[in-house]
VMD Tcl script that draws the C-alpha trace (Angstrom):
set ca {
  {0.00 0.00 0.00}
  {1.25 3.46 -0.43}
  {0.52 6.70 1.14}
  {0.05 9.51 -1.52}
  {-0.25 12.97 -0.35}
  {-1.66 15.51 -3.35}
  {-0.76 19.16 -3.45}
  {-2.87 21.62 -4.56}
  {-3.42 25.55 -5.11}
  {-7.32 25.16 -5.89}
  {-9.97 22.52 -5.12}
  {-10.04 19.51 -7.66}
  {-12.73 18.57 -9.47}
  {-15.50 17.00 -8.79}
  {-15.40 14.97 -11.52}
  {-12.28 13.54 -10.66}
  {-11.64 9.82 -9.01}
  {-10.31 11.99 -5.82}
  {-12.93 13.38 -3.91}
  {-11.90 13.14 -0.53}
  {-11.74 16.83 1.03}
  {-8.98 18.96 1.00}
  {-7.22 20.08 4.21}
  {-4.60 23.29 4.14}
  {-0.77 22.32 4.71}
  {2.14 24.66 4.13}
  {1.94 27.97 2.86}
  {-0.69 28.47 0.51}
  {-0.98 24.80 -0.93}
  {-3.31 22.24 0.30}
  {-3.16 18.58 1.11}
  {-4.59 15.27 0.58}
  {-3.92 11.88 1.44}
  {-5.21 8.68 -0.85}
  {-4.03 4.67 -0.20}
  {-3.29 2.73 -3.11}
  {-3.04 -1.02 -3.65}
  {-0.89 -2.72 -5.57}
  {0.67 -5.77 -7.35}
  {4.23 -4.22 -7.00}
  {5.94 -5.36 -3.33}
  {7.40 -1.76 -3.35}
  {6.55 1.84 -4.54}
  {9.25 4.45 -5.73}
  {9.09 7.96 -3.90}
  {8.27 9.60 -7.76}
  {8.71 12.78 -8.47}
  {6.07 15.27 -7.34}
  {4.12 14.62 -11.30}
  {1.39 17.20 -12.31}
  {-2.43 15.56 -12.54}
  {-5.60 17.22 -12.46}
  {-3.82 20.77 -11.58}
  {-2.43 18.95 -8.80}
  {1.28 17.70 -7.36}
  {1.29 14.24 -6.69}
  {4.03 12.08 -4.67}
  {3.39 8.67 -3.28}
  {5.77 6.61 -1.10}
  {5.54 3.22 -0.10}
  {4.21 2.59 3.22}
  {7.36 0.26 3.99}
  {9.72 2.80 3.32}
  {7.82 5.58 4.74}
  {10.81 7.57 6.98}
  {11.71 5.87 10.42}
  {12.38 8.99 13.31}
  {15.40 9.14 15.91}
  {15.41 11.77 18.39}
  {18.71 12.81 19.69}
  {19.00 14.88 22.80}
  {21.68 16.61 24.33}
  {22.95 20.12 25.54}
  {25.66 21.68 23.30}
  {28.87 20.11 22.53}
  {27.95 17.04 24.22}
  {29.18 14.35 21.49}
  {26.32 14.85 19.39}
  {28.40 14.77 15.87}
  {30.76 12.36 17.46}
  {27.35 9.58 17.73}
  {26.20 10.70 14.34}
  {29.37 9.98 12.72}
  {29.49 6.50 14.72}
  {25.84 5.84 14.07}
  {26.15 6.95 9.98}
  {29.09 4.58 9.66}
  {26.90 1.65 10.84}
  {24.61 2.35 7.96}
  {27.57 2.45 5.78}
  {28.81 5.84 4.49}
  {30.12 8.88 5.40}
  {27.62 11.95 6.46}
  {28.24 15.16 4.28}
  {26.32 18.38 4.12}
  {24.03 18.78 1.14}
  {25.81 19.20 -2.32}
  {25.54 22.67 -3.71}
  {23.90 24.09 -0.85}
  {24.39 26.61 2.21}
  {28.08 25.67 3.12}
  {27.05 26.71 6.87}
  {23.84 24.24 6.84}
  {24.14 21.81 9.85}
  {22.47 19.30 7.89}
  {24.45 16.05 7.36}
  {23.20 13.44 4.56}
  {24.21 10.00 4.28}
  {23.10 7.52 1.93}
  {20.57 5.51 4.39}
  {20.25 8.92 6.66}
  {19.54 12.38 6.83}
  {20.04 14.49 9.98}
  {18.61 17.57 10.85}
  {19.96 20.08 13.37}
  {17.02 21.55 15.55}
  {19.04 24.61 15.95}
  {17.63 25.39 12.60}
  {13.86 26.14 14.48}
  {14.92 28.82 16.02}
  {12.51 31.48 15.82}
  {14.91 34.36 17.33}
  {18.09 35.14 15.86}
  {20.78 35.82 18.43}
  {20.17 39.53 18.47}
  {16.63 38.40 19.33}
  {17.12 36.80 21.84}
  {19.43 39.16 23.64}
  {17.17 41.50 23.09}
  {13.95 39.33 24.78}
  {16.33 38.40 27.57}
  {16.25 34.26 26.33}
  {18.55 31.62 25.58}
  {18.18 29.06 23.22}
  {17.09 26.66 25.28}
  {14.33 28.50 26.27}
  {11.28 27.26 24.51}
  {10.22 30.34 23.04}
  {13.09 30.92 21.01}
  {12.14 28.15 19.33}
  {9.18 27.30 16.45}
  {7.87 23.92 18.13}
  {5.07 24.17 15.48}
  {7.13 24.26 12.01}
  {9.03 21.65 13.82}
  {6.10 19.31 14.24}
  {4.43 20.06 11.09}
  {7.79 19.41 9.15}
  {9.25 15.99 10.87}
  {5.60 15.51 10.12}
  {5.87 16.04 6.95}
  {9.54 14.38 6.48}
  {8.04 11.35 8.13}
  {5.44 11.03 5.96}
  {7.54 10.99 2.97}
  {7.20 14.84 1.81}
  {10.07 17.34 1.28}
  {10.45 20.43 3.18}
  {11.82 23.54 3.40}
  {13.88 24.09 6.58}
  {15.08 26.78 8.10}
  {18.69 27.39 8.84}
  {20.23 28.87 11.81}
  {23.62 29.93 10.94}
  {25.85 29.24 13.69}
  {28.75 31.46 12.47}
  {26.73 34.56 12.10}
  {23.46 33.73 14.41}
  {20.81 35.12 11.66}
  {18.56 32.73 9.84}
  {19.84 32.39 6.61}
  {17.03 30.88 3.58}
  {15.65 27.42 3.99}
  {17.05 24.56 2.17}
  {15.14 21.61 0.65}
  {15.52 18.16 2.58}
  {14.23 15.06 1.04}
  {12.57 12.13 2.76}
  {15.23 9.51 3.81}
  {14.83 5.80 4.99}
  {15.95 7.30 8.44}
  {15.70 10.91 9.51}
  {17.62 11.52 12.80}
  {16.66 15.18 14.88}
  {19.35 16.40 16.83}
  {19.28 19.33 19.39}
  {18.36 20.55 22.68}
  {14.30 19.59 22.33}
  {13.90 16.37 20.07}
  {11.14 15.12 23.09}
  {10.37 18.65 24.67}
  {7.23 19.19 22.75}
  {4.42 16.21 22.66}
  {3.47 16.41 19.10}
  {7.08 15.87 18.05}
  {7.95 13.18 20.33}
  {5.35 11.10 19.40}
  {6.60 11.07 16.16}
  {9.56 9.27 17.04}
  {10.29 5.65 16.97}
  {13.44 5.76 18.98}
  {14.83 8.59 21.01}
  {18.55 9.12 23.33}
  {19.67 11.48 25.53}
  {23.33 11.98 25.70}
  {24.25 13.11 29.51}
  {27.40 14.46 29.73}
  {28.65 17.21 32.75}
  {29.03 20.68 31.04}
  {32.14 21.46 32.72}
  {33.99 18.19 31.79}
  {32.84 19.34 28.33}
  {34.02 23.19 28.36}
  {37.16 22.21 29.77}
  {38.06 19.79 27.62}
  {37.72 22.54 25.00}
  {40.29 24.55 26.96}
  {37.86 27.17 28.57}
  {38.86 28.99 31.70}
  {37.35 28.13 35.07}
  {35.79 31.42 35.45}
  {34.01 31.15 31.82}
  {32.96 27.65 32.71}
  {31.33 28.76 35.92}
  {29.73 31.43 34.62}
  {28.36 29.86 31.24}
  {27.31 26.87 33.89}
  {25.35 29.14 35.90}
  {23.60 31.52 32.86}
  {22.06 28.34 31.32}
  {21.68 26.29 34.47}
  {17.79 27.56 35.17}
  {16.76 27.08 31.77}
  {18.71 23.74 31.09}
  {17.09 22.59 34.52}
  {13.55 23.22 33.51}
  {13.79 22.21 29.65}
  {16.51 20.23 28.88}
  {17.54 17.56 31.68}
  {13.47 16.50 32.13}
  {13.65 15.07 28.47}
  {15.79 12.20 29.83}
  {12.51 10.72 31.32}
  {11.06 10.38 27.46}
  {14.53 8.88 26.24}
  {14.58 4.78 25.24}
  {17.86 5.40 26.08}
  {20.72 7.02 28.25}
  {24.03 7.64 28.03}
  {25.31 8.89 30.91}
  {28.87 10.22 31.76}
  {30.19 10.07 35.39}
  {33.86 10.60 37.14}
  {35.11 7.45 37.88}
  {34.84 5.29 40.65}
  {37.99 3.32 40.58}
  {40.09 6.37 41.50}
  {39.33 7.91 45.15}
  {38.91 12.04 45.31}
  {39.97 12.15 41.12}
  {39.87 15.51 39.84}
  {41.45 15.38 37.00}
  {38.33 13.88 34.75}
  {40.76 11.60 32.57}
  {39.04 8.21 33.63}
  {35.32 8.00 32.84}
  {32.05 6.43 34.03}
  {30.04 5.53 31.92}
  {26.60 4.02 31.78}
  {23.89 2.78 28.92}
  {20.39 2.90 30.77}
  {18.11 1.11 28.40}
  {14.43 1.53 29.27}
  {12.36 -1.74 29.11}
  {9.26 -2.45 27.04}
  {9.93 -0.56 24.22}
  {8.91 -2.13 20.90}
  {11.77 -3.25 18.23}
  {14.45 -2.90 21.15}
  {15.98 -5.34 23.47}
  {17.83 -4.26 25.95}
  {21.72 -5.01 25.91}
  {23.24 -7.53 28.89}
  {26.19 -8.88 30.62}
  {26.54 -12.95 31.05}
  {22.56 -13.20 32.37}
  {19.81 -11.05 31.38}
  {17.75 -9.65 34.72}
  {20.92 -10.59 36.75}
  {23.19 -8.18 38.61}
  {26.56 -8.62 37.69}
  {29.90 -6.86 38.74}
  {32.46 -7.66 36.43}
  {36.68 -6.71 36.42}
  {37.70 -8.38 32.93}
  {41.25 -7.59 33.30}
  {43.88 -10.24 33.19}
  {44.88 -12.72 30.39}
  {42.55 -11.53 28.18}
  {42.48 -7.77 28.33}
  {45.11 -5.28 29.07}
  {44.56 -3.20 32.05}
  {46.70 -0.23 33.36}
  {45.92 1.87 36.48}
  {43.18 2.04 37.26}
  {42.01 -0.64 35.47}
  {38.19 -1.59 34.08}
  {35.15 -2.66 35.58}
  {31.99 -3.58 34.12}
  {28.37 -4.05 35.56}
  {24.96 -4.68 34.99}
  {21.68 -5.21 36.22}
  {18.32 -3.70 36.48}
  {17.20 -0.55 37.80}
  {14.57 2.21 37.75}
  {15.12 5.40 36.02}
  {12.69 8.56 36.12}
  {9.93 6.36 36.85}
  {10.51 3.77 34.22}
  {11.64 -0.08 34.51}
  {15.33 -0.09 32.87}
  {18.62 -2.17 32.43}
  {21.97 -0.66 33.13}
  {25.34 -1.42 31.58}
  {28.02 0.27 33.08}
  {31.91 0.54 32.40}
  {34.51 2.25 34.40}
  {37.69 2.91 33.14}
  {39.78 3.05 29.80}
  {40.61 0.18 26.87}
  {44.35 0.01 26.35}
  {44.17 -1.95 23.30}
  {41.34 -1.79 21.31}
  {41.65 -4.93 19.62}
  {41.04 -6.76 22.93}
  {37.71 -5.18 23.40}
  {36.55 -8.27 21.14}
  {36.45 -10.31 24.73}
  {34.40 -8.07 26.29}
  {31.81 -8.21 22.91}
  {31.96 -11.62 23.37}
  {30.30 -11.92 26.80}
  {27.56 -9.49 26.23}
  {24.05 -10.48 24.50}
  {21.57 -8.78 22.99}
  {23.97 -6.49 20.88}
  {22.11 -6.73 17.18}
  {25.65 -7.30 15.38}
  {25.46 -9.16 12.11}
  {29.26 -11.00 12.67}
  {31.29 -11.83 15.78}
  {33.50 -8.46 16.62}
  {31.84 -5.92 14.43}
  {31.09 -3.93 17.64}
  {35.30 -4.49 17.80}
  {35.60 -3.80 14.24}
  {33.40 -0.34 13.93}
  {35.69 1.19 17.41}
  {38.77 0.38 15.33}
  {37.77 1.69 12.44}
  {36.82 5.32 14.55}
  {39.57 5.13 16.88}
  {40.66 8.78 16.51}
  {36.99 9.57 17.52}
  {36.61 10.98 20.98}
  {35.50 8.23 23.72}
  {37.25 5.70 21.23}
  {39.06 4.36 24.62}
  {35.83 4.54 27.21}
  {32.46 3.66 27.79}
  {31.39 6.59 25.77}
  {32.41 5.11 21.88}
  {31.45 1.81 22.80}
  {27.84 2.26 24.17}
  {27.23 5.06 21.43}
  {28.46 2.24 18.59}
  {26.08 -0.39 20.58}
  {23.44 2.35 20.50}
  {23.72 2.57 16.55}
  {23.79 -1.02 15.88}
  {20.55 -1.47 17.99}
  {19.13 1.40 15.75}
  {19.80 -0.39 13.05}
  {17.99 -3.45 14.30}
  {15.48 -1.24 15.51}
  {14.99 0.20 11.56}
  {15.20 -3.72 10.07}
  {12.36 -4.62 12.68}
  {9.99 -1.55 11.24}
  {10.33 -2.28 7.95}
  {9.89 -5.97 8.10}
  {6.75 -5.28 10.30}
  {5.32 -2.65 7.62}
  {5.94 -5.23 4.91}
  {4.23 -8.11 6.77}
  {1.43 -5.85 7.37}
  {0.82 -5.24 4.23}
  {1.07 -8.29 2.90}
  {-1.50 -8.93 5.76}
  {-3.78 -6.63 4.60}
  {-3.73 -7.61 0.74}
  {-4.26 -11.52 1.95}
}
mol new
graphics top color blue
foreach p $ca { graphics top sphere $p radius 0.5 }
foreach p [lrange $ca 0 end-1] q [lrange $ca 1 end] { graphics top cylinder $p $q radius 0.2 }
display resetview
């Protein structure tokens, strides 16, 4: 079955084969939606074609876009887990060809993602001006958001905004095309209903903002006071999105070293909410179990401090989960192919690729911790998670033409 959606400037006739009624969409076109069966197992996004006065595109239920919600407060690793999660899919991410060389869009050839950024609805003068940060909703248009992942979802092109980042104006939209996977990253992928119930999968990426800023070399007194400016408004709109998340990644000083303050070691741990449909929560040796694991030794290269693994379940903002945790630092990253081998659930399609994809990113930041290798189990469950969907859209429509 596909879903075709019919654009039009004027009412159609009523002559026509289409006479279901019209309903306005964007600007000052007008929108339809008709189901078609047929023979074919799968239907072509065409080319927006002109009939009865009319633009017509159809696209395949089964290949109608799948949603990921990425949340996280600036410079968190965001780019770092798109390039990880991209790579999964096969191919690099690039910005559009020919386009605004400041977009923050990234396109791969199974992906397409989508800075939120880009809803802003005041400029950074404007916001000065109103006394608002960015994370404060109402710099933001939650609407065109929802109306155009919406849209995207549905297989329909848009024209999105840009927020230029080098100059802080909007500059002219830019057209994005329906992919097989559209991911929306920025401070409010689950802050507003409408869009989060458009997603099929969402993660929040939890990392302190002064491990962050210092890591980028900014002073302690710029830290504190960039901390405390955005700490009301990241408080009430940002950290409260973690409840909505399937997933957590969360980014703690270590435990293995007492009173550490230099930040080198890491925390780090994957909370996986239960119950979710497509997604099975990773585990260590027995699912449901609590486990405490040191894998050093014969097997796996350990310098001070060492490593330390656990797992078991939990609750989490009200919500059933499972926690993996590691503490520590790899020292060889070929070795990490032991550690693959004792957990379950982790959606590979060959023993080590979870090795295989760190190797192949090891210049990536978190390469050696917790971080890289829960964001690269993250992506390979996404991927699952995107198989499942489509071979449950298929079936159903097989179903349905029984």
């Amino acid at each position: 079955m596909a879903v075709c959606t019919i654009y039009t400037a004027h009412s159609l006739n009523t002559t026509s084969q289409i006479t279901k009624p019209i309903k306005p969409h964007f600007g000052s076109h007008q929108k339809q939606q008709i189901f078609l069966f047929t023979t074919s197992k799968r239907i072509i996004t065409t080319t927006p074609s002109r009939a009865l006065g009319s633009d017509i595109s159809c696209v395949a239920e089964e290949q109608k876009t799948i949603v990921i919600g990425l949340a996280a407060d600036s410079g968190c690793g965001k780019s770092t887990f798109m390039r990880r999660l991209t790579s999964v899919f096969g191919g690099a991410a690039e910005p559009p060809k020919g386009g605004n060389p400041d977009s923050n869009t990234l396109i791969s050839d199974t992906t397409t993602v989508i800075c939120l950024d880009d809803y802003h609805s005041l400029d950074r003068t404007g916001r000065k001006k109103k006394g608002v940060t960015a994370l404060d909703p109402r710099a933001n248009d939650f609407d065109l958001m929802y109306e155009q992942v919406k849209a995207i979802k549905e297989g329909i092109a848009v024209e999105k905004p840009i927020y230029n980042h080098v100059s802080g104006l909007l500059d002219p939209p830019e057209l994005i095309q329906p992919p097989k996977i559209l991911v929306i990253e920025g401070l409010h992928p689950m802050y507003d209903s409408r869009v989060r119930d458009l997603l099929d999968f969402s993660i929040y990426l939890d990392i302190s903002n002064e491990r962050d800023m210092a890591e980028r070399g900014h002073s302690l007194e710029s830290i504190k006071a960039s901390i405390e400016a955005r700490k009301p408004d990241f408080d009430a709109y940002i950290d409260p999105q973690k409840a909505f998340a399937d997933a957590v990644i969360e980014v703690l000083p270590t435990q293995l070293i007492p009173d550490d303050n230099e930040g080198k070691v890491l925390r780090v741990r994957l909370i996986m909410k239960e119950g979710v449909k497509f997604f099975e929560p990773v585990y260590l040796f027995d699912e449901g179990s609590t486990i405490s694991w040191i894998p050093c030794g014969r097997k796996l290269t350990c310098s001070y401090p060492g490593i330390k693994f656990a797992y078991g379940p939990d609750s989490y903002k009200g919500h059933e989960v499972s926690v993996l945790e590691m503490d520590g630092q790899f020292d060889r990253l070929d070795e990490l192919i032991y550690v693959e081998s004792h957990l379950s659930n982790i959606s590979t399609k060959f023993y080590g690729e979870i090795t295989q994809q760190m190797l192949k990113h090891a210049d990536f930041p978190g390469s050696n911790n917790g971080t890289g290798l829960f964001q690269t189990i993250v992506g390979l469950k996404i991927r699952d998670l995107f198989e499942q969907i489509v071979t449950s859209r298929v079936g159903a429509l097989q179903s349905a033409k029984a």
